[in-house]
N, C-alpha and C positions, 0 to 999 in steps of 0.2 A: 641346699645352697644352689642358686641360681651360677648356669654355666657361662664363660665367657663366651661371647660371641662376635668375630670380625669386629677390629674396632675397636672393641674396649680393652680396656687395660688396668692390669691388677695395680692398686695404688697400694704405699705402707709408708704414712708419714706424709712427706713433702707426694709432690705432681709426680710419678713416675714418665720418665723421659720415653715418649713414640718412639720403638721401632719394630722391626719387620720380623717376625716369629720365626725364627730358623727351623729348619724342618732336618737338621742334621743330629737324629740322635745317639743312643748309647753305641746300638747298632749297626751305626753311619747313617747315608742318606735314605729318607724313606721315601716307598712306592705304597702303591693303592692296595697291593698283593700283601706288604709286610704289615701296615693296618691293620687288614681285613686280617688275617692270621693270627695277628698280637688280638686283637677284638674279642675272636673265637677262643683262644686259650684263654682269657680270662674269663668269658662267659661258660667254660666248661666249670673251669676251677672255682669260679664264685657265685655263679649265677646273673640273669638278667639284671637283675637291680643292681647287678654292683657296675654294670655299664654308663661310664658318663665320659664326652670329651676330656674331662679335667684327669680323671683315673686311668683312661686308655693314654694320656700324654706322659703322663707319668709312668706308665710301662714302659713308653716308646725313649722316655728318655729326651721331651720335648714339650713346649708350652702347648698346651688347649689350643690354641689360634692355629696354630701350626698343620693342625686336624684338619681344617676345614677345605685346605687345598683338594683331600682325599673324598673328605665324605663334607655336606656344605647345612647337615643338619643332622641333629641324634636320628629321625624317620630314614635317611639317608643312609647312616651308618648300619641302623636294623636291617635295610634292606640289602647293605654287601654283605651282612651276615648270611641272609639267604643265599646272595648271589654264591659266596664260597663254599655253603654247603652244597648247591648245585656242581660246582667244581670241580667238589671232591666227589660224587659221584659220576662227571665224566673221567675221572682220572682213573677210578677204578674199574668203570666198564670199559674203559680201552685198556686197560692191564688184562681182563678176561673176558674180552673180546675172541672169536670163534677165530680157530685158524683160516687163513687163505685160503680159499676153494670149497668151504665146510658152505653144504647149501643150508639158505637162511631159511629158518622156523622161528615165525611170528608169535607162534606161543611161546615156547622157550625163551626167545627173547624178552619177553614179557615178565616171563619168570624172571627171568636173570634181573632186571630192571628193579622188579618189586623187591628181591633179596638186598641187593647192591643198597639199594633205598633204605631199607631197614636197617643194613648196616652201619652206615653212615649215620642214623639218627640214633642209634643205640647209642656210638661215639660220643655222638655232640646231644644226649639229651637236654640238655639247660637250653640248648639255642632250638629246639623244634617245635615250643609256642609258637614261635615266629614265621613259619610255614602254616600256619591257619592264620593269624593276626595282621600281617602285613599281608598275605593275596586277598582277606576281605580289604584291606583299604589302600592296593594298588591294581588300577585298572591294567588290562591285558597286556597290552600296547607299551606298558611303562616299566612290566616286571626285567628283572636285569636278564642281560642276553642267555646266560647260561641256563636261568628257566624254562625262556623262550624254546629254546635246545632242547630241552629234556620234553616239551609239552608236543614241541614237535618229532620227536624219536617215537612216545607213546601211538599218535595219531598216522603215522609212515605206519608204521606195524600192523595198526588195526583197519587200515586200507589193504594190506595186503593179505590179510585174512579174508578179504572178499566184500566187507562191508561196503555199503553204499555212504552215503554223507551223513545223514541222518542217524543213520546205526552206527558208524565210527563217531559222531558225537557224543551217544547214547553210552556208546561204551566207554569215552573216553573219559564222562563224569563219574560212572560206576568202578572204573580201574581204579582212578584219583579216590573218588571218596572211600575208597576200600583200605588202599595201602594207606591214607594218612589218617583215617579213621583208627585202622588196624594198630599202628602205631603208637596214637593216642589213646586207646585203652593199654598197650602194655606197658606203656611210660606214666600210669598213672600210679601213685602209692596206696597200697592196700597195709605194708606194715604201719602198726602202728607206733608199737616201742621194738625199736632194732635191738635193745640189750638187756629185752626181759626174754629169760629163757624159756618161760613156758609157753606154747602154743597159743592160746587160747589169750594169753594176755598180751602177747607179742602182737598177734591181730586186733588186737582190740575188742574183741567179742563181749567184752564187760558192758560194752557203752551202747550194745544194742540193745533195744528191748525186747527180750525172748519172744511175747505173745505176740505183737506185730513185725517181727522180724525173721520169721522160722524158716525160709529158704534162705536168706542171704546170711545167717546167720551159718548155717551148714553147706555154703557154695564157699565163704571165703577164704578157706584154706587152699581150694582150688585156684579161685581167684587170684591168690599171691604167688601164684607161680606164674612164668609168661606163656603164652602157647608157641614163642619161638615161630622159626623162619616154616617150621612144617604147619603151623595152625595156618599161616599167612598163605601159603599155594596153596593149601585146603579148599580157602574159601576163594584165591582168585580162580581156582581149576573149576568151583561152582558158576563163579559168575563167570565164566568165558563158556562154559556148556551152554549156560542161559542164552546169552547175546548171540555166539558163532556157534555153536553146536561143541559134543565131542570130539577128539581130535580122532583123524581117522589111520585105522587099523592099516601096517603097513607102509 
């Protein structure tokens, strides 16, 4: 069903009479913050597809039209989705943030960065397609400020490891495609029936075919476990050896 947009108006019967979409709902009055909030908890609890102006108004307790004050298109609305997952991971890196006077370490902070990160999308996994699919089709300059933030915390940090410009670039692809790569494999489904008790059928191992299948077929038991926040500094601890070196002794 096609969503209302600016302007039009739901008819039933006779001409439904113009007016102005009150943005007062169940709630009281809405902000850009309670949206984006209402938006996320339905996108945990239902998933992507059940996101639309008409369903997010009806949470809020308010017509569709009313929406667009906030967000002024669905592409719009995906992207405060990002923007509050970026957010919520300043809200918790300033909850564990280092005490006053602690001197600053650019790797650890990095750690700390990529955990926080992971955190957060393990919460909101329904909404973390959306951090690959909207930054391919939002240019740099346009993603919301809280990204902006987070891209420039990454890039401060790996200048102050000593990189020159070129190699703080370098690294700064490699950090990124690491953690949301990293991500992206554990938030993928390997179960395949959650309430067959038996291993083997629970995986789905029936649906492979044994002779063309013989490694993944005996990996994916492994596979269905996540490698958690220790697999994830594993592999950033390798790729900062690579880029900056070991960290050094003392």
């Amino acid at each position: 069903m096609a969503e209302e947009r600016p302007g039009q108006h739901a008819q039933s019967g006779a001409e439904a009479p113009a007016r102005r979409a009150s943005d007062h709902g169940r709630y009281g009055r809405l902000s850009r913050e309670r949206v984006l909030a209402t938006a996320l908890e339905l996108v945990d609890r239902e998933g992507l597809s059940a996101l639309s102006m008409r369903r997010l108004g009806a949470e809020l307790g308010v017509e569709a039209m009313a929406l667009y004050r906030y967000a002024d298109s669905k592409d719009a609305l995906l992207d405060g989705l990002v923007e509050a997952l970026y957010q919520e991971l300043e809200e918790r890196l300033a909850a564990e943030a280092p005490a006053p006077g602690t001197e600053p370490d650019w790797r650890a902070d990095l750690h700390r960065i990529a955990r926080v990160t992971y955190d957060v999308c393990l919460t909101h996994p329904q909404a973390v397609p959306l951090l690959a699919t909207r930054m391919l089709a939002v240019p740099l300059a346009r993603r919301p400020l809280a990204v902006l933030r987070d891209h420039e915390r990454v890039l401060d940090l790996l200048r102050r490891a000593g990189l020159d410009e070129a190699a703080t670039a370098a690294a700064f692809r490699a950090f990124t495609a690491w953690l949301l790569g990293y991500v992206s494999v554990e938030l993928r489904p390997v179960v395949d029936n959650p309430d067959e008790p038996e291993p083997s059928f629970r995986l789905g191992l029936h649906r492979m075919p044994a002779q063309e299948l013989p490694v993944l077929r005996e990996t994916t038991p492994v596979l269905a476990e996540r490698g958690g926040p220790d697999g994830l500094a594993t592999g950033l601890d390798a790729l900062l050896d690579r880029l900056a070196g070991p960290p050094r002794s003392g």
